[in-house]
C-alpha positions in Angstrom: 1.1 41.2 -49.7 2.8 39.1 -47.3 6.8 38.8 -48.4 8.5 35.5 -49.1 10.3 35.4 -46.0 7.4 36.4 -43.2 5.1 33.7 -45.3 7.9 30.8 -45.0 8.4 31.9 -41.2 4.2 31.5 -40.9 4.6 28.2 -42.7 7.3 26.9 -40.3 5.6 27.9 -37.3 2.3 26.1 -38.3 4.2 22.9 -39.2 5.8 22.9 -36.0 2.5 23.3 -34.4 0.6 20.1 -36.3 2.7 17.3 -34.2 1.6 19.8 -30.8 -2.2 19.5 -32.0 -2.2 15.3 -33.0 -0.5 14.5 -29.5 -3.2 16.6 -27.8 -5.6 14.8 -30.1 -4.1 11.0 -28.6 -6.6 9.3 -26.7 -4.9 8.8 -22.9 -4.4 5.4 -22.8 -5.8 3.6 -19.3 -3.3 2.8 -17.0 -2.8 -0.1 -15.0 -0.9 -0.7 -11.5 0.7 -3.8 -11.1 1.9 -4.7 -8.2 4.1 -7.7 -6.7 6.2 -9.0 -3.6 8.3 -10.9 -6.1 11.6 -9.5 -7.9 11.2 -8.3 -11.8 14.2 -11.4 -12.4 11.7 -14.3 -10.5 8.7 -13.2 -12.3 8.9 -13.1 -16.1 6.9 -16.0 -16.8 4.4 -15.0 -14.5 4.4 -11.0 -16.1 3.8 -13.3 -19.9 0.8 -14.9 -17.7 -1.0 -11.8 -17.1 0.1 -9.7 -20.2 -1.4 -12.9 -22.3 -4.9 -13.1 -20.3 -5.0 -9.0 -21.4 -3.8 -9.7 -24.9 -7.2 -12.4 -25.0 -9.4 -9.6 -23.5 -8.6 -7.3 -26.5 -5.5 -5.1 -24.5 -2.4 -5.1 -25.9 0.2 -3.4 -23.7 0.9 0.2 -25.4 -1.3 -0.1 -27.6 -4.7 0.2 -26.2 -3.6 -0.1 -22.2 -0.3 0.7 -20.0 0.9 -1.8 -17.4 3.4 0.0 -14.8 5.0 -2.8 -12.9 5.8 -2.4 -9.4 8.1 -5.4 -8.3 8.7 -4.5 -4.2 11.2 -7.5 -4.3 9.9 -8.2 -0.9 10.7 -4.5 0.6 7.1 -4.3 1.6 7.3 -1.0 3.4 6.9 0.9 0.1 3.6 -0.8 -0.2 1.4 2.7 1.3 3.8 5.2 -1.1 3.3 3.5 -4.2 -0.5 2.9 -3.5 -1.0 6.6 -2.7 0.8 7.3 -5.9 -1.3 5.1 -7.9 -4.3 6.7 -6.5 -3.0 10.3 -6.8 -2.8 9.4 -10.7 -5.9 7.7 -11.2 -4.8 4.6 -12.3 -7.7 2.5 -14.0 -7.4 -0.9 -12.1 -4.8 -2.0 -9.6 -3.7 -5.5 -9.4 -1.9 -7.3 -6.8 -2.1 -11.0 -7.9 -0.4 -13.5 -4.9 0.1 -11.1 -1.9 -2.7 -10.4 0.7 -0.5 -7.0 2.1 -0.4 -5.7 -1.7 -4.5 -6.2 -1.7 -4.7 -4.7 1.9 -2.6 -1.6 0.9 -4.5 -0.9 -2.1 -7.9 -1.6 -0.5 -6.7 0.8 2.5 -5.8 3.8 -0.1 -9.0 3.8 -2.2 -12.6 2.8 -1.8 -13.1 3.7 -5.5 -10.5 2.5 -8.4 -10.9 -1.6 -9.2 -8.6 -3.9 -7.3 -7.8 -7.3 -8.7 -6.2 -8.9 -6.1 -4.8 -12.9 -5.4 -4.7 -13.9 -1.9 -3.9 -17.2 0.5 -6.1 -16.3 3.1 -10.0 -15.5 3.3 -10.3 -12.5 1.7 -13.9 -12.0 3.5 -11.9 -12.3 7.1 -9.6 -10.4 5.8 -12.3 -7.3 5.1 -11.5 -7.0 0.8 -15.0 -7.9 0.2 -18.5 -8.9 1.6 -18.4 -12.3 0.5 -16.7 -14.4 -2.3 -20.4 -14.8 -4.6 -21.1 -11.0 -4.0 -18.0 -9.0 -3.5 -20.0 -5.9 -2.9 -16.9 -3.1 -3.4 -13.9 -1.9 -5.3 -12.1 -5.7 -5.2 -12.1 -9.2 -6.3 -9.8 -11.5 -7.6 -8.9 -15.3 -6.8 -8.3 -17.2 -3.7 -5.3 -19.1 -3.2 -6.9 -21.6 -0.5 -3.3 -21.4 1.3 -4.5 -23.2 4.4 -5.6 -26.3 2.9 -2.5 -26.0 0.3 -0.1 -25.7 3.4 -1.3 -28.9 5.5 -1.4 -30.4 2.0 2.3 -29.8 1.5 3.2 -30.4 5.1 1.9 -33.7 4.8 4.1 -34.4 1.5 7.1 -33.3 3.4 6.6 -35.7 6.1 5.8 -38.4 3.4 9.1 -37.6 2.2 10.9 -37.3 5.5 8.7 -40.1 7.4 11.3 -40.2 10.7 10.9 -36.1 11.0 10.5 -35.2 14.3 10.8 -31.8 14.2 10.1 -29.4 11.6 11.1 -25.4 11.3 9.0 -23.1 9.6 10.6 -20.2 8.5 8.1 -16.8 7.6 9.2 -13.6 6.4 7.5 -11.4 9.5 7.7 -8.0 7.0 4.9 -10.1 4.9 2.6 -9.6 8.0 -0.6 -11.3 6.7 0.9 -14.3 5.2 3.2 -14.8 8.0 0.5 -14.9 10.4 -2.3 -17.2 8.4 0.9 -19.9 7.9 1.5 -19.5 11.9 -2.2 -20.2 12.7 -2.3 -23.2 10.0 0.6 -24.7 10.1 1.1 -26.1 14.0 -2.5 -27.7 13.7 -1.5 -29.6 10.3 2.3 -30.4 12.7 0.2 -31.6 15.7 -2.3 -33.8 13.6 0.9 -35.6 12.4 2.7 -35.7 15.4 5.4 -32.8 14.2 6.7 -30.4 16.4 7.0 -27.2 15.4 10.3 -24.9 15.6 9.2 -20.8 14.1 12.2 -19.1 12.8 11.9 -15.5 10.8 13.3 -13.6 8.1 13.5 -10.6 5.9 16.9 -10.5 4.6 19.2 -12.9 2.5 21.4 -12.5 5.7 18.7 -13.6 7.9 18.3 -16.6 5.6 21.5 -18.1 5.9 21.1 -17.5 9.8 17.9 -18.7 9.6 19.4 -22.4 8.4 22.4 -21.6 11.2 19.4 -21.7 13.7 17.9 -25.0 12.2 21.0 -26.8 12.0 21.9 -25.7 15.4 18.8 -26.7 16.5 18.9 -30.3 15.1 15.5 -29.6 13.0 14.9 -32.7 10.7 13.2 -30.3 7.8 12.3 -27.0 6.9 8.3 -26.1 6.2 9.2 -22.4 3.8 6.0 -19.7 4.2 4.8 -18.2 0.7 6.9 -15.3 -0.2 7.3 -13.6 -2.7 10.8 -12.6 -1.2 11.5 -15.8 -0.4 11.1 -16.6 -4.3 13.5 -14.2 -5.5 15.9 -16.3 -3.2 14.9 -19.6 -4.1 18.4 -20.3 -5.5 20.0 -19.1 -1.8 17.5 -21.6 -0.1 18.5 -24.7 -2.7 22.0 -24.0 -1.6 21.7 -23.7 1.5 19.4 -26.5 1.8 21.8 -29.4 -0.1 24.5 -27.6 1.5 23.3 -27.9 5.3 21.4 -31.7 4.3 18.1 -29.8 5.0 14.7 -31.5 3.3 12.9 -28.9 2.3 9.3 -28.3 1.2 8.3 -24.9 -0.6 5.4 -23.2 -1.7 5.7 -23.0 -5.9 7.3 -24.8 -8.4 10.1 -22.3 -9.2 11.9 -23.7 -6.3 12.8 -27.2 -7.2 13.3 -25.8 -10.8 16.6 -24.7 -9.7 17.5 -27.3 -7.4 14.5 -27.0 -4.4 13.6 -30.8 -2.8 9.6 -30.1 -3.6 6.6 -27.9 -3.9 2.9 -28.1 -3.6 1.4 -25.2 -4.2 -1.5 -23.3 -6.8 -0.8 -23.1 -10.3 1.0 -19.2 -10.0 0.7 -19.5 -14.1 -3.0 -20.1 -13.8 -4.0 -17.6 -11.3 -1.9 -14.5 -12.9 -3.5 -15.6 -16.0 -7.1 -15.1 -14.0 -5.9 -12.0 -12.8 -5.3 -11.0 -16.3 -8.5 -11.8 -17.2 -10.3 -10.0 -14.3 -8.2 -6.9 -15.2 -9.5 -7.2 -18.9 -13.0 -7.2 -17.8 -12.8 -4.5 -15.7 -11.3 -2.1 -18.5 -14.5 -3.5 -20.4 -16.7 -2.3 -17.9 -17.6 -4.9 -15.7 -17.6 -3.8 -11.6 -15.5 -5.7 -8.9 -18.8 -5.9 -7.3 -20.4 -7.8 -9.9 -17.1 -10.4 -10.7 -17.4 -13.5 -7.9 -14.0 -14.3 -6.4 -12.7 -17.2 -8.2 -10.8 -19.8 -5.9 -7.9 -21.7 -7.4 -8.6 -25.3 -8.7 -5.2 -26.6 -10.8 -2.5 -27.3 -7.9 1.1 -29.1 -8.8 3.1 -31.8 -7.0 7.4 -30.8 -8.1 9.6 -33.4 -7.2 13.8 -33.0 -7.7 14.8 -36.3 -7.5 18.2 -35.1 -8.5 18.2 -32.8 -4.8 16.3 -36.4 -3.1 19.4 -38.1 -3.7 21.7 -35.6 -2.8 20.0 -35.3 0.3 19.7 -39.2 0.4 16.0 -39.6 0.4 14.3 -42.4 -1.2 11.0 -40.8 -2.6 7.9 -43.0 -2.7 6.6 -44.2 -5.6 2.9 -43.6 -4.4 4.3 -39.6 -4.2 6.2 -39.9 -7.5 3.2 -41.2 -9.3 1.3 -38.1 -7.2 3.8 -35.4 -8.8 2.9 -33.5 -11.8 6.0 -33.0 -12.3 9.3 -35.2 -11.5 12.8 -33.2 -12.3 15.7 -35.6 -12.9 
């Protein structure tokens, strides 16, 4: 017979073996790698965006999926690391909504694991997929249309600023594809409205305020800012500087003349993180990257401060206020 105290010691050791056996017996939940150029602080709406378009698709964050979010906060060299880490782990999808070096990355370190990616530029030239009806690989995702946003806002600016002469265009050189697409847009929008062109780069907040040091040196009439995500996480340093130096300024997303930014024209960032939720959804459901055409962006916004217009003492047209879908007093 087994004594009172060796069958108590048994029973102990199998109750401390039952939680062992029912976390082995957890499914592993599918893990997602999200990945942005933005700051964590900049971003939460746009995190709600994607988290929501999951939620719809039947994935509800610890539940049934993981989301690991990756915000680079514009420190893009990090970008081959964290892919090859995401990779080494097996992630189930990789998403890298509104930045064309996250997508590039991710595309370089696997051939394999779904990429759901946003871009400006064409991802076909850009080598992410075959074409936009067929992607034909690993990738897909939604196209910004940046170059036609970008002479688009270039030509509010000038609206705004009608006896500009000279405009400086300041791109963040460590977001390599970006920088270069707004480079090879930008001085053909300038020249078709008789704008010269003045390129100025940075990558730090202190390369930001001597950035506008440059421009105000330089006797620029207005200042054309690159999409960023970067940038965006210093939109507040930019208003600043901006009112402070008398500088009109025209930027790439609303978020900007939310806290004090002259204007924006840009794509609906809500919109296409939503999309980018939704692609990520079906993709956990099954559906290929191949099979999923890439969606181009079709809800823009017009933001107006007409509290920073007067400051800066511009009278803004009522043809452009009537334009805007949004006018901040």
């Amino acid at each position: 017979m087994i004594r009172r105290r060796e069958f108590m010691l048994l029973l102990g050791g199998a109750t401390m073996a039952w939680p062992l056996v029912a976390r082995a017996q957890q499914p592993v939940l599918p893990v997602i790698g999200f990945v942005s150029g933005r700051s964590n602080e900049s971003s939460v709406r746009l995190g709600g965006a994607f988290r929501k378009a999951l939620n719809e698709s039947g994935y509800v964050e610890g539940q049934n999926v993981m989301v690991e979010y990756h915000w680079l906060d514009g420190q893009y060299d990090r970008l081959p690391s964290l892919m090859a880490d995401l990779v080494s782990r097996h992630v189930a999808v990789i998403a890298t909504p509104g930045f064309a070096n996250g997508a590039l990355a991710a595309k370089a370190a696997t051939t394999t694991i779904p990429i759901v990616f946003g871009v400006g530029e064409d991802p076909v030239k850009l080598g992410l997929v075959a074409s936009l009806a067929r992607p034909g690989g690993n990738a897909t995702g939604i196209n910004l249309l940046s170059a036609e946003v970008a002479a688009k806002r270039l030509g509010f600016l000038h609206e705004l600023v009608l006896k500009a002469g000279r405009i400086a265009v300041l791109v963040n050189p460590a977001n390599s594809s970006t920088a270069e697409a707004t480079l090879r847009d930008i001085p053909e929008a300038a020249r078709a409205l008789g704008l010269q062109v003045q390129v100025l780069n940075a990558s730090t907040s202190r390369e930001i305020e001597a950035a506008f040091a440059t421009l105000v040196r330089d006797r620029a009439d207005a200042l054309f800012v690159a999409p960023d995500g970067f940038f965006t996480s210093r939109r507040v340093q930019f208003a600043t500087l901006a009112v402070r130096h008398a500088i009109p300024a025209a930027y790439s997303n609303r978020s900007y003349p939310e806290v004090g930014g002259l204007m924006s024209y840009g794509t609906d960032i809500l919109d296409y993180y939503r999309q980018a939720g939704i692609y990520t959804g079906q993709i956990l459901k099954g559906a290929k990257p191949a099979d999923l055409p890439v969606l181009q962006s079709t809800k823009f916004e017009l933001v107006i401060n007409m509290q920073t217009a007067r400051a800066l003492g511009l009278n803004v047209p009522n043809s452009l206020q009537l334009l805007a879908d949004e006018v901040i007093e």
